[in-house]
VOGU-3710 file (C-alpha; in Angstrom, 3 decimals, decimal comma):
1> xxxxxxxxxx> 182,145/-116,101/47,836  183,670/-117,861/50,764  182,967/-115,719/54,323  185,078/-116,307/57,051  183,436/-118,800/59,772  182,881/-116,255/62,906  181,973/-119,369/64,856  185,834/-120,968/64,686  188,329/-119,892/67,125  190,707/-118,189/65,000
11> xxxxxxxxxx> 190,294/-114,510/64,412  188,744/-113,691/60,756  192,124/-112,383/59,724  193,853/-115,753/60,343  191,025/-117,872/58,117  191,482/-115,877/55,292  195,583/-115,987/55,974  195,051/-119,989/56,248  192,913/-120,108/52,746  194,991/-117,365/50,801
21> xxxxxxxxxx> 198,603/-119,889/52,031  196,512/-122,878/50,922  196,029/-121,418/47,510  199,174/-119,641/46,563  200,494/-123,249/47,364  198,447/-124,631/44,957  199,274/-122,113/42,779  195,767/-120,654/42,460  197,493/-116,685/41,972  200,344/-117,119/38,920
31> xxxxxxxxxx> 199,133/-113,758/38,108  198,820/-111,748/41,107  196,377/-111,865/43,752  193,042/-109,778/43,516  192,905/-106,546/45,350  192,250/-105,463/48,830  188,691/-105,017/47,622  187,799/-107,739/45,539  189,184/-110,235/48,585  187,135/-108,243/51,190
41> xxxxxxxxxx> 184,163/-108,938/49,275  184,823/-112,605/48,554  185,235/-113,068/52,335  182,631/-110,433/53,707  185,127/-109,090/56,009  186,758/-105,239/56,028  188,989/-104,454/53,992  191,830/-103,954/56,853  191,402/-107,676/57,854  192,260/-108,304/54,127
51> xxxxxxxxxx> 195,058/-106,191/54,983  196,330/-107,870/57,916  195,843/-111,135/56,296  197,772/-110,118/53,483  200,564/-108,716/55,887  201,576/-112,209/57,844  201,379/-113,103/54,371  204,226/-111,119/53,007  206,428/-111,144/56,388  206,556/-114,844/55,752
61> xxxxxxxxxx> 207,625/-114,296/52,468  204,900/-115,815/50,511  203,620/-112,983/48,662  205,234/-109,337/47,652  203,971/-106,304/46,580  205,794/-104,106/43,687  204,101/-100,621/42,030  202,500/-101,428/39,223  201,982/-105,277/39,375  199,975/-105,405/42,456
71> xxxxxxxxxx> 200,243/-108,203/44,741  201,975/-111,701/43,466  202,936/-114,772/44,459  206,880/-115,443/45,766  205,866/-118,942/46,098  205,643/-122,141/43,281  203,370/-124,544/43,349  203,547/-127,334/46,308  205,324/-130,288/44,471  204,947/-133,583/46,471
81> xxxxxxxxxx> 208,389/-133,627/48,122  208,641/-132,221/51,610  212,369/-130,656/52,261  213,364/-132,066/49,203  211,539/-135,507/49,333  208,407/-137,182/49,489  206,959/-139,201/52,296  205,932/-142,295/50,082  204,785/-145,378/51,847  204,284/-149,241/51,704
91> xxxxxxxxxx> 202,226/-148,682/54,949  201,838/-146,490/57,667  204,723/-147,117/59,511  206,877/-146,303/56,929  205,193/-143,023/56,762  205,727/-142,343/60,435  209,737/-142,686/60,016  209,833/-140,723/57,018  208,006/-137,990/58,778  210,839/-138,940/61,469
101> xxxxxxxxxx> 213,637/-138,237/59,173  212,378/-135,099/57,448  211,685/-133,536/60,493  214,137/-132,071/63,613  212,719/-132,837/67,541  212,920/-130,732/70,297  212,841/-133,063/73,397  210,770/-131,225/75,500  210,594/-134,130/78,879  212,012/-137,798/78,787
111> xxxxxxxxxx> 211,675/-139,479/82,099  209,839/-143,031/83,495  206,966/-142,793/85,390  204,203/-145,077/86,814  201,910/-145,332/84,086  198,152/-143,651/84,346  195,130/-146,022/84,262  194,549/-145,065/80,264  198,253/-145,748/79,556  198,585/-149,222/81,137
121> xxxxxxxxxx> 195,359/-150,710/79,698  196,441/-149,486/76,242  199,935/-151,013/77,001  198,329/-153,752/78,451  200,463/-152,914/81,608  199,534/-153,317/85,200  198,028/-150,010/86,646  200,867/-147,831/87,292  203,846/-150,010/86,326  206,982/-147,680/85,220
131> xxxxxxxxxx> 207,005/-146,007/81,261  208,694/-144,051/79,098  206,836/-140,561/78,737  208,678/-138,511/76,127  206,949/-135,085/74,654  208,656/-133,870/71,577  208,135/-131,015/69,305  208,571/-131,508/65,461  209,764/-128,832/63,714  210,442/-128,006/59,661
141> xxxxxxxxxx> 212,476/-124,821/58,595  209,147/-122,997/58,513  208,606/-123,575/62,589  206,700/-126,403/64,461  204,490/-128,652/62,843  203,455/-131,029/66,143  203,518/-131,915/69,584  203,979/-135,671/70,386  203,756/-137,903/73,457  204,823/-140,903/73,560
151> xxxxxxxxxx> 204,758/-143,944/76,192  206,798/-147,169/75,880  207,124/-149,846/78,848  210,534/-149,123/80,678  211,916/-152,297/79,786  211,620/-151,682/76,521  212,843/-148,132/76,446  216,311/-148,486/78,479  218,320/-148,200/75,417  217,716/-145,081/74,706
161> xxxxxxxxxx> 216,810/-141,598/76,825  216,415/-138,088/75,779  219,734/-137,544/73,482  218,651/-140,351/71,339  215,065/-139,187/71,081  216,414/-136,177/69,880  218,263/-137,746/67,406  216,159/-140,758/65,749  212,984/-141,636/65,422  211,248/-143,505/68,678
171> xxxxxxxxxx> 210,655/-146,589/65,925  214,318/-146,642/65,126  214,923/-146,864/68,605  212,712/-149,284/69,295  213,931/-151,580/66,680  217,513/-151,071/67,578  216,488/-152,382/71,038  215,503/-155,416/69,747  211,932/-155,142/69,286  210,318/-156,477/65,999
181> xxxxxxxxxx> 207,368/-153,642/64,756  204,250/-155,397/63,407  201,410/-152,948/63,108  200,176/-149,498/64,094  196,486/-148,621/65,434  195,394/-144,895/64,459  192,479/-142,719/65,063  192,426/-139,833/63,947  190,220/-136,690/65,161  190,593/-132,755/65,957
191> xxxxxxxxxx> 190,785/-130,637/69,329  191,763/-127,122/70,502  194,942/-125,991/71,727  195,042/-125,178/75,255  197,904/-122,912/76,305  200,870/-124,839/76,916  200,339/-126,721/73,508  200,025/-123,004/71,783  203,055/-122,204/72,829  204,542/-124,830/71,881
201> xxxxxxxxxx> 203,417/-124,884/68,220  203,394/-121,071/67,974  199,825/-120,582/67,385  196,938/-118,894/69,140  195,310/-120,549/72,126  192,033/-122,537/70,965  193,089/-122,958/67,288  192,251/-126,212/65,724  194,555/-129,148/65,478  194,432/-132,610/64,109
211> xxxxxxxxxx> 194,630/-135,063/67,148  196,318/-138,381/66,361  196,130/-141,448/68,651  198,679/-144,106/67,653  199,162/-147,771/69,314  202,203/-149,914/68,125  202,446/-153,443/68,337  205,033/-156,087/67,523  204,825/-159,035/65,325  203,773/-161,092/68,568
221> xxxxxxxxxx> 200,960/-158,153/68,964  202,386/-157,242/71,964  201,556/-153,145/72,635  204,881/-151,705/72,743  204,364/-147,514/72,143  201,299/-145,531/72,494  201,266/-142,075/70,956  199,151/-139,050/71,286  200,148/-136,316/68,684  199,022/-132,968/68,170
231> xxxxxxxxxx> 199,544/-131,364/64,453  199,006/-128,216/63,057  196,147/-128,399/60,061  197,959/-125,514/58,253  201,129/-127,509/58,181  200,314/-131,230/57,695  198,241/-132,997/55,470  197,886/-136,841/56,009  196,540/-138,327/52,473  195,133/-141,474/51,502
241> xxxxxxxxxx> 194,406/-143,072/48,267  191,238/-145,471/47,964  190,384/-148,371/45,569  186,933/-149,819/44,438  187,476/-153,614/44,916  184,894/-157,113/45,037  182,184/-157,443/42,977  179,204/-154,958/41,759  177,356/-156,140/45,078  179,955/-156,149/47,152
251> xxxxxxxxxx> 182,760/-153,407/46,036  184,294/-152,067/49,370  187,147/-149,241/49,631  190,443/-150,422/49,954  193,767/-147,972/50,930  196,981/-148,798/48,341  198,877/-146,164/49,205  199,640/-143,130/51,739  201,362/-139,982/51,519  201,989/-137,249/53,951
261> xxx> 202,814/-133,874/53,468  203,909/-131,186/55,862  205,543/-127,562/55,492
//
């Protein structure tokens, strides 16, 4: 049985939507998808939030319902390209353009300002001297998949405005302005959407996101982007593959290799 979680911000209807897209994904349903019933008892919820569940289901397309064969999937299994590739990696920068290129932006605001206390020491700026702030939604054929803001020191950033954001991604950019990429610091955690960012992503105020924190440095380890991106769960999966390495006493987990996936 899984029961829907009563204590997450997303209406019960929504969970079992989320779960039910998950597994006809993974191709859980090749022969049709239990019954009203049967699902309203795996998830202890009524049987008409099975139905409505089921509904966003089909008006996306992902399931349809024909007399005499019940529910089935209209979906194949998720292969491990996104729009027709995959975002394999030597690192995690070459993730991050990938994404870049897989993905269209909306450039939502593109401007310099004096940068906030949190912003400079991260940049390793002084207190309010001028940035980049650009806030851009990603989007895939299915609809947004995240909110980004990113801050670059001005100098660094007068190449390129809002028309290139909207056309390359910021790392591009940056290296076509010179500057050399080294290495990327990320943290990675979760948050609610507040209103503005729900309406930007097209999902229900205080739904749960992934919250990404990104710092980019050159090969001099100079700080030359910080990041702050918001991603829809349902949509993007960020995957890591781990190695046993040393020995017995002292085997540790090492990453070889990084994949992301979105929809």
């Amino acid at each position: 049985m899984n029961p829907v979680r009563p204590a997450l911000p997303l209406p019960k209807y929504h969970q079992i939507y989320l779960v039910l897209r998950e597994q006809l994904h993974e191709g859980r349903f090749a022969g049709g998808l239990p019954g009203e019933v049967a699902l309203a008892n795996e998830f202890g919820v009524a049987r008409v939030t099975v139905r409505r569940a089921l509904g966003q289901l089909a008006s996306e397309g992902l399931i349809a319902r024909a007399a005499g064969r019940g529910t089935v999937p209209t979906v194949t299994r998720r292969s491990s390209k996104v729009n027709g590739q995959r975002a394999e990696l030597t690192g995690l920068l070459g993730n991050i353009v990938s994404m870049g290129l897989a993905t269209k932006v909306q450039v939502i605001d593109c401007d310099v300002r004096p940068a906030t206390a949190d912003v400079a020491q991260a940049l390793q700026l002084a207190p309010g001297a001028p940035v980049q702030k650009a806030v851009r939604v990603r989007s895939t054929r299915e609809g947004p998949l995240s909110l980004i803001t990113t801050h670059v020191p001005a100098e660094l950033a007068r190449g390129f405005g809002r028309r290139e954001l909207a056309r390359k991604p910021i790392l591009i950019l940056l290296e076509e302005s010179g500057v050399r990429i080294g290495r990327a610091v990320q943290t990675i955690s979760a948050c609610l959407a507040d209103a503005g960012v729900a309406q930007h992503l097209g999902i229900q105020v205080g739904s749960a996101l992934l919250a990404v924190r990104r710092l980019i440095l050159d090969e001099a380890e100079r700080p030359v982007q910080l990041l702050h991106g918001l991603y829809r769960p349902d949509r993007y999966q960020y995957e890591m593959q781990l190695s046993r390495v040393g020995s017995v006493d002292t085997k540790v987990w090492v990453s070889n290799e990084l994949a992301a996936q979105f929809h």
